[in-house]
MMTF fields as JSON, N, C-alpha, C and O atoms, coordinates in Angstrom:
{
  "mmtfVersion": "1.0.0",
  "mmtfProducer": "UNKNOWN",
  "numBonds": 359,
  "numAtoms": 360,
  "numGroups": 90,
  "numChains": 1,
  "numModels": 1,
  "chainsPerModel": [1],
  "groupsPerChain": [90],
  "chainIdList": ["A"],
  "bondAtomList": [4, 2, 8, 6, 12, 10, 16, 14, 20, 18, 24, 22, 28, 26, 32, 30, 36, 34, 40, 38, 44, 42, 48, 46, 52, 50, 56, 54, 60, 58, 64, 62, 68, 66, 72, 70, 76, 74, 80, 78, 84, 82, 88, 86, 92, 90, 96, 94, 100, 98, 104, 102, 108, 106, 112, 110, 116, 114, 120, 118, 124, 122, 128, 126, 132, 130, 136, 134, 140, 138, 144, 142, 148, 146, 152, 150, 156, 154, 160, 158, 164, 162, 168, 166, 172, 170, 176, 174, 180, 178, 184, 182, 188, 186, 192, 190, 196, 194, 200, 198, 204, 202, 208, 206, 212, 210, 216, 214, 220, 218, 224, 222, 228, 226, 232, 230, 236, 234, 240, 238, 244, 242, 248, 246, 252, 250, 256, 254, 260, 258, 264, 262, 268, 266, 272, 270, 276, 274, 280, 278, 284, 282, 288, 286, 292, 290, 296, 294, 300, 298, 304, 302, 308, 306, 312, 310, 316, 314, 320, 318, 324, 322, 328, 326, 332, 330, 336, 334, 340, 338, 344, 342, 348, 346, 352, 350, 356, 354],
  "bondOrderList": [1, 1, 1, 1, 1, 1, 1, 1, 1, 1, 1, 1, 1, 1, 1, 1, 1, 1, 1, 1, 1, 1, 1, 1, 1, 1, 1, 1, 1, 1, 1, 1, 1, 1, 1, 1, 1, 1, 1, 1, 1, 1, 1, 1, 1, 1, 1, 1, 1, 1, 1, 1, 1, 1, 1, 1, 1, 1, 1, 1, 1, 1, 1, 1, 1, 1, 1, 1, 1, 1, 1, 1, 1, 1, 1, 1, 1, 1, 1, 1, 1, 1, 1, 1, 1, 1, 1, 1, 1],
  "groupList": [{"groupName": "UNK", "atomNameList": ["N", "CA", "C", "O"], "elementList": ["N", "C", "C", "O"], "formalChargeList": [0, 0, 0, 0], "bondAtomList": [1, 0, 2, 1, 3, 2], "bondOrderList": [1, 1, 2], "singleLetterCode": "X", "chemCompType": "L-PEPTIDE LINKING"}],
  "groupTypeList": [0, 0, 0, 0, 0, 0, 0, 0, 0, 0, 0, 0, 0, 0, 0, 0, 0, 0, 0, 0, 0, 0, 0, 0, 0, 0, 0, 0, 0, 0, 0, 0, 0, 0, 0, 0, 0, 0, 0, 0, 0, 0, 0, 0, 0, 0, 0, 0, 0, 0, 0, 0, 0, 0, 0, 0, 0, 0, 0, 0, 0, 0, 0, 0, 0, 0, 0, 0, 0, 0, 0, 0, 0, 0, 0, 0, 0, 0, 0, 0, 0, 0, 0, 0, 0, 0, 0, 0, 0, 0],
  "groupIdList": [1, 2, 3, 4, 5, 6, 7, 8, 9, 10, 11, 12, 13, 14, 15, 16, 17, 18, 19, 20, 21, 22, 23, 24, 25, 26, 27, 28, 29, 30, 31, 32, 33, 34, 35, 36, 37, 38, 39, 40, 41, 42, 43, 44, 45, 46, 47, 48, 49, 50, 51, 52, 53, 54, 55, 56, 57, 58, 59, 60, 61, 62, 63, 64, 65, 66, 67, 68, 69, 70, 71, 72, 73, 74, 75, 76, 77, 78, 79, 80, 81, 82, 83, 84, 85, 86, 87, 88, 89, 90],
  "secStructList": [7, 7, 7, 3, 3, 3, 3, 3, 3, 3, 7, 6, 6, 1, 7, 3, 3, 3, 3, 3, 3, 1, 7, 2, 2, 2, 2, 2, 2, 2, 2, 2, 6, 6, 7, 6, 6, 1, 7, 4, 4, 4, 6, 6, 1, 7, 7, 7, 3, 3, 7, 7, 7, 3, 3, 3, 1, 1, 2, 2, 2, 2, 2, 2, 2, 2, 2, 2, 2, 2, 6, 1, 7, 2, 2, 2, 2, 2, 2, 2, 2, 6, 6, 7, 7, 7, 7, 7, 7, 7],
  "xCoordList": [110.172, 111.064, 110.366, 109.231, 111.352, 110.147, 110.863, 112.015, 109.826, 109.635, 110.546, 110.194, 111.666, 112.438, 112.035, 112.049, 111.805, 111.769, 112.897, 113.472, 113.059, 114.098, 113.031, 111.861, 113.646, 112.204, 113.08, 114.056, 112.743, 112.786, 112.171, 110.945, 112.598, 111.393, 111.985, 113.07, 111.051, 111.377, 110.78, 109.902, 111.697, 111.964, 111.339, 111.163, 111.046, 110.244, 111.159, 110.646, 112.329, 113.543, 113.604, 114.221, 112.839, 113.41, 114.288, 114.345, 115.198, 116.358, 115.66, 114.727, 116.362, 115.78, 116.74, 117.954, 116.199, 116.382, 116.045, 114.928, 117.063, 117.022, 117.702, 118.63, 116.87, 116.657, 116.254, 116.235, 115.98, 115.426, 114.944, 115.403, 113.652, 112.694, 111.694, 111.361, 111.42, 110.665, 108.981, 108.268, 108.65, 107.578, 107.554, 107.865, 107.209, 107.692, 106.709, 107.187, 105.306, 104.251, 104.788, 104.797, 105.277, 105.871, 106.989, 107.393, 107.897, 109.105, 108.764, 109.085, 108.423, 107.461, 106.793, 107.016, 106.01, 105.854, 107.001, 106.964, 107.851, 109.195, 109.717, 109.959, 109.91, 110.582, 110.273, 110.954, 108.756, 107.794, 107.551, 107.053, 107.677, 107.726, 109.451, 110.604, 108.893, 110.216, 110.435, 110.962, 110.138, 110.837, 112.061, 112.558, 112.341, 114.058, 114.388, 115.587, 113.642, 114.223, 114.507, 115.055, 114.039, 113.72, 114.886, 115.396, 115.537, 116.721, 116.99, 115.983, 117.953, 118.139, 118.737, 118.622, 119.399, 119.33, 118.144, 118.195, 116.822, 116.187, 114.97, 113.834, 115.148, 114.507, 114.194, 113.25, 115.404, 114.758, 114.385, 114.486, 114.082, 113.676, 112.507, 112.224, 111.604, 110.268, 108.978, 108.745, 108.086, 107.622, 108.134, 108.189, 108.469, 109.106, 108.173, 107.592, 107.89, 106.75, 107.59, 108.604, 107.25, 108.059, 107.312, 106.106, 107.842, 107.502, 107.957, 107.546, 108.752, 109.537, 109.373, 109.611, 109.018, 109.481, 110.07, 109.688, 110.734, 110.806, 110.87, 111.439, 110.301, 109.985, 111.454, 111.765, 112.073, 113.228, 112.729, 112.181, 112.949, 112.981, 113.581, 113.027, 114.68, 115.868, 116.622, 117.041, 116.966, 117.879, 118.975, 119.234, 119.907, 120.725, 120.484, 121.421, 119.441, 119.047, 118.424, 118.624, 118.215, 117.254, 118.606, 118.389, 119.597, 120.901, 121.399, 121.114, 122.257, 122.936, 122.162, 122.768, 120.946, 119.884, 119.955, 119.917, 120.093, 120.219, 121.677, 121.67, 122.986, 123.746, 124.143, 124.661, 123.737, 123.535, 122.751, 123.377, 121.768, 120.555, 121.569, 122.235, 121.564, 122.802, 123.426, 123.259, 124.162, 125.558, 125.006, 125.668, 124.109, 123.538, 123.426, 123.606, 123.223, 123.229, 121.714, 120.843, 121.49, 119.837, 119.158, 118.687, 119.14, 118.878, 118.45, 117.407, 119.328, 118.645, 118.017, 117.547, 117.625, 116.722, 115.349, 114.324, 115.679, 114.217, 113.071, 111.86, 114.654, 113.888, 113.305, 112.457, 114.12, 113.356, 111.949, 110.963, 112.038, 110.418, 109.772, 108.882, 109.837, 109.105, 108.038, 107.284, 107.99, 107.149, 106.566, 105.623, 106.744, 106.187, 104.719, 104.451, 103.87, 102.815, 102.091, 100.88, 102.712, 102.193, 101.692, 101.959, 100.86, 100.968, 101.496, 101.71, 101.683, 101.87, 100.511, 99.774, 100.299, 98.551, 99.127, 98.406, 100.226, 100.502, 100.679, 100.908],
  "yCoordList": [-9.709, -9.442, -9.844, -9.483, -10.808, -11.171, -10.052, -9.717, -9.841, -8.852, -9.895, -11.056, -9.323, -10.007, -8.854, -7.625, -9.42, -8.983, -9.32, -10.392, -8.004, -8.105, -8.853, -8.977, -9.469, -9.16, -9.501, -10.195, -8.925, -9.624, -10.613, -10.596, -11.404, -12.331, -12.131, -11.682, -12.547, -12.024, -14.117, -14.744, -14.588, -15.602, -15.768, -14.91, -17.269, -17.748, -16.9, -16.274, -17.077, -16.375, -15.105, -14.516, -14.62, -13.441, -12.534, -11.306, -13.672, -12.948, -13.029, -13.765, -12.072, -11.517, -12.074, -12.116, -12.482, -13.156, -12.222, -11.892, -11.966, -10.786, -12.305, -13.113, -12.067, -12.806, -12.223, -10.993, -12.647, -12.654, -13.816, -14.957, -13.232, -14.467, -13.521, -12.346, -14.329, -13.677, -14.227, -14.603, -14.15, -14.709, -14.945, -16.039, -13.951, -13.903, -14.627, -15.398, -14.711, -15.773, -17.433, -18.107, -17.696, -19.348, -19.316, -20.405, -18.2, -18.202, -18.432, -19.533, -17.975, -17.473, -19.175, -19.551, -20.045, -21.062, -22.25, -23.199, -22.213, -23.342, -22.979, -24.002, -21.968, -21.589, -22.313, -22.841, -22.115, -22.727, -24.061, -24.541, -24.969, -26.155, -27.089, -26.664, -28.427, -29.329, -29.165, -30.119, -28.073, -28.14, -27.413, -26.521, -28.329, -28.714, -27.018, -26.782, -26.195, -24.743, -24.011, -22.943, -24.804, -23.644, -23.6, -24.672, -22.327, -22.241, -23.268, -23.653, -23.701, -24.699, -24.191, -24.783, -22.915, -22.01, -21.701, -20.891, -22.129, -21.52, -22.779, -22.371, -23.877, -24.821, -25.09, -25.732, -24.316, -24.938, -23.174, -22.974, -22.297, -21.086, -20.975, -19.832, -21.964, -21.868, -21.228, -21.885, -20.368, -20.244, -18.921, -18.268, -18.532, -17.031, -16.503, -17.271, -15.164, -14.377, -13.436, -12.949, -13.122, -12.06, -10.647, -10.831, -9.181, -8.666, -7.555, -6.556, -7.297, -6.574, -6.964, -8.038, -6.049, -6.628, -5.057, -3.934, -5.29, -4.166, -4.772, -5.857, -4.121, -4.586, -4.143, -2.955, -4.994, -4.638, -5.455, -6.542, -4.856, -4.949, -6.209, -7.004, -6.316, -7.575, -8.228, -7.523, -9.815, -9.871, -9.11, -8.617, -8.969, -8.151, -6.721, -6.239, -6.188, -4.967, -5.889, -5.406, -6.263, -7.017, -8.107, -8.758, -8.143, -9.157, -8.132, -7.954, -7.1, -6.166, -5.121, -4.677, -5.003, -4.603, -5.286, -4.869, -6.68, -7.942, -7.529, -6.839, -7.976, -7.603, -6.457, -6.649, -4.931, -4.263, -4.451, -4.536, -4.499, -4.845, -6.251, -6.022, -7.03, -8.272, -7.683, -8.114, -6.666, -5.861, -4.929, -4.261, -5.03, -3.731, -4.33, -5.542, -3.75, -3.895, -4.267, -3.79, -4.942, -5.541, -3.88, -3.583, -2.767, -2.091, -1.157, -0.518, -1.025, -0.441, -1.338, -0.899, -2.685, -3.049, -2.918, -2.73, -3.122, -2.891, -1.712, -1.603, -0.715, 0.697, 0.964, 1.811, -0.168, -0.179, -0.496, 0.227, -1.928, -2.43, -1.668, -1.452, -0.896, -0.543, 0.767, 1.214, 1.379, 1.914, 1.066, 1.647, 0.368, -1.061, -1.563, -2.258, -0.76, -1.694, -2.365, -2.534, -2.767, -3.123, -4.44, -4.833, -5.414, -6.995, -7.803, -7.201, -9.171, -9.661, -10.398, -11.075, -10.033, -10.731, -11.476, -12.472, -11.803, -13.144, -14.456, -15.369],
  "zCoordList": [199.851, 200.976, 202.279, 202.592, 203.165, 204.084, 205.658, 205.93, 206.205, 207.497, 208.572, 208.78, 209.152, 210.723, 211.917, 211.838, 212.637, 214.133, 215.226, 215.412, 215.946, 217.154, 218.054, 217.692, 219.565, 220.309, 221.101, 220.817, 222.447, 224.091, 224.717, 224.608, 225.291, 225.609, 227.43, 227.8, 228.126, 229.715, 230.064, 229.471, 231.19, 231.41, 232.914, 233.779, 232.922, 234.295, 235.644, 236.571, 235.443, 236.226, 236.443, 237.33, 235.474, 235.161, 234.656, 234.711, 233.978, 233.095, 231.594, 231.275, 230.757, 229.425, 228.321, 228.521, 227.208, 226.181, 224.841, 224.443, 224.388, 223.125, 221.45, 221.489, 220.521, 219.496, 218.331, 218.376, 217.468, 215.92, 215.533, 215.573, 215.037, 213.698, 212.95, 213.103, 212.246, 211.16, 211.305, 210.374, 212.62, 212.928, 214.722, 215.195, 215.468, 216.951, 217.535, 218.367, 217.425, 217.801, 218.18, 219.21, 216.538, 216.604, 217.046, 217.456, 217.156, 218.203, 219.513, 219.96, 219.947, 221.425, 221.959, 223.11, 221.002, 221.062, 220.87, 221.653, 220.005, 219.939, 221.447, 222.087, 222.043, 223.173, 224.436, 225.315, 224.169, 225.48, 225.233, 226.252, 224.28, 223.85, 223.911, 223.979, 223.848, 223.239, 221.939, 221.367, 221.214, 219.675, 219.877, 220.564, 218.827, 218.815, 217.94, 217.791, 217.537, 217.237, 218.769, 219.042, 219.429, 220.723, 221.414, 221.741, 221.772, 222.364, 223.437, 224.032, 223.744, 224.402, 225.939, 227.012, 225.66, 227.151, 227.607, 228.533, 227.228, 227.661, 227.967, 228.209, 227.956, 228.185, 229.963, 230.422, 230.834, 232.08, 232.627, 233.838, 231.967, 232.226, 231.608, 231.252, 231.331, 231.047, 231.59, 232.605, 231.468, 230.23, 230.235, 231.277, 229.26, 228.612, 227.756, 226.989, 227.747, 227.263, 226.367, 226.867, 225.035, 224.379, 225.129, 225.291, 225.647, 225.9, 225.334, 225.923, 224.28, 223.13, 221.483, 220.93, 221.071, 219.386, 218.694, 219.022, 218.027, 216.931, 215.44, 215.32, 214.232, 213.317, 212.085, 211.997, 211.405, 210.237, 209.268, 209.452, 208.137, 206.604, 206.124, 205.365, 206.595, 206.415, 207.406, 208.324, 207.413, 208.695, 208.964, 210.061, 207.522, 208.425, 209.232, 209.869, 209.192, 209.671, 211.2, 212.314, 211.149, 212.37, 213.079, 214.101, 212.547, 213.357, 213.809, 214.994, 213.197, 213.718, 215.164, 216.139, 214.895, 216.418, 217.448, 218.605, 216.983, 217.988, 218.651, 219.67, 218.039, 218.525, 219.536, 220.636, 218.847, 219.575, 220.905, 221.962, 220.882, 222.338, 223.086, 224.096, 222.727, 223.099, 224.288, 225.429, 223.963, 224.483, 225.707, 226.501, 225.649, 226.489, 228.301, 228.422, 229.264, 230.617, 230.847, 230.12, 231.652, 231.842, 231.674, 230.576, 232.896, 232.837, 231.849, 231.985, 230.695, 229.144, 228.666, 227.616, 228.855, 228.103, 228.477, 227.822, 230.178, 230.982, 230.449, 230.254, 230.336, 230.218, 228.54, 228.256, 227.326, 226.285, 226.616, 226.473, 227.17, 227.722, 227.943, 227.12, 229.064, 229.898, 229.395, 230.259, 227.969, 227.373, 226.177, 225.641, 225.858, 224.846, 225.592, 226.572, 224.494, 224.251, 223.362, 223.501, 222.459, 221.307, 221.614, 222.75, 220.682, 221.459, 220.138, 219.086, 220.269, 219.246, 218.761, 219.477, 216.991, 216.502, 215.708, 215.771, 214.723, 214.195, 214.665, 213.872]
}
């Protein structure tokens, strides 16, 4: 069973980017790069730092979080952030 992650990523702009992968390091890098995985909204908002993750079992447990967080007002996500310290080591 392979491990998916929610994560936030916070943008050169400053607007926030909520996603899923199963590997947030090489996400985090396609993003900040020309690889063609890397969101394409997010190519002239470079460099974006993940500053959120939460860890799920399965995608669909880790899509449906997405969605949820998705929906939310900048403000609840800030305030998820804003006690997160974990870092990313993969």
């Amino acid at each position: 069973m392979m491990t998916w992650f929610l994560y936030i990523a916070r943008c050169r702009d400053d607007t926030l980017y909520t996603g899923i992968s199963t590997n947030i390091k090489r996400r985090e890098e396609e993003h900040n790069t020309n690889n063609k995985r890397g969101a394409k909204s997010l190519r002239n908002k470079r460099p974006v730092k993940i500053v959120y993750f939460e860890k799920y079992m399965n995608q669909i447990e880790a899509r449906s979080r997405e969605a949820e967080v998705k929906g939310w007002k900048r403000k609840y996500k800030l305030k998820l952030i804003s006690g997160f310290t974990r870092k990313i080591t993969k």
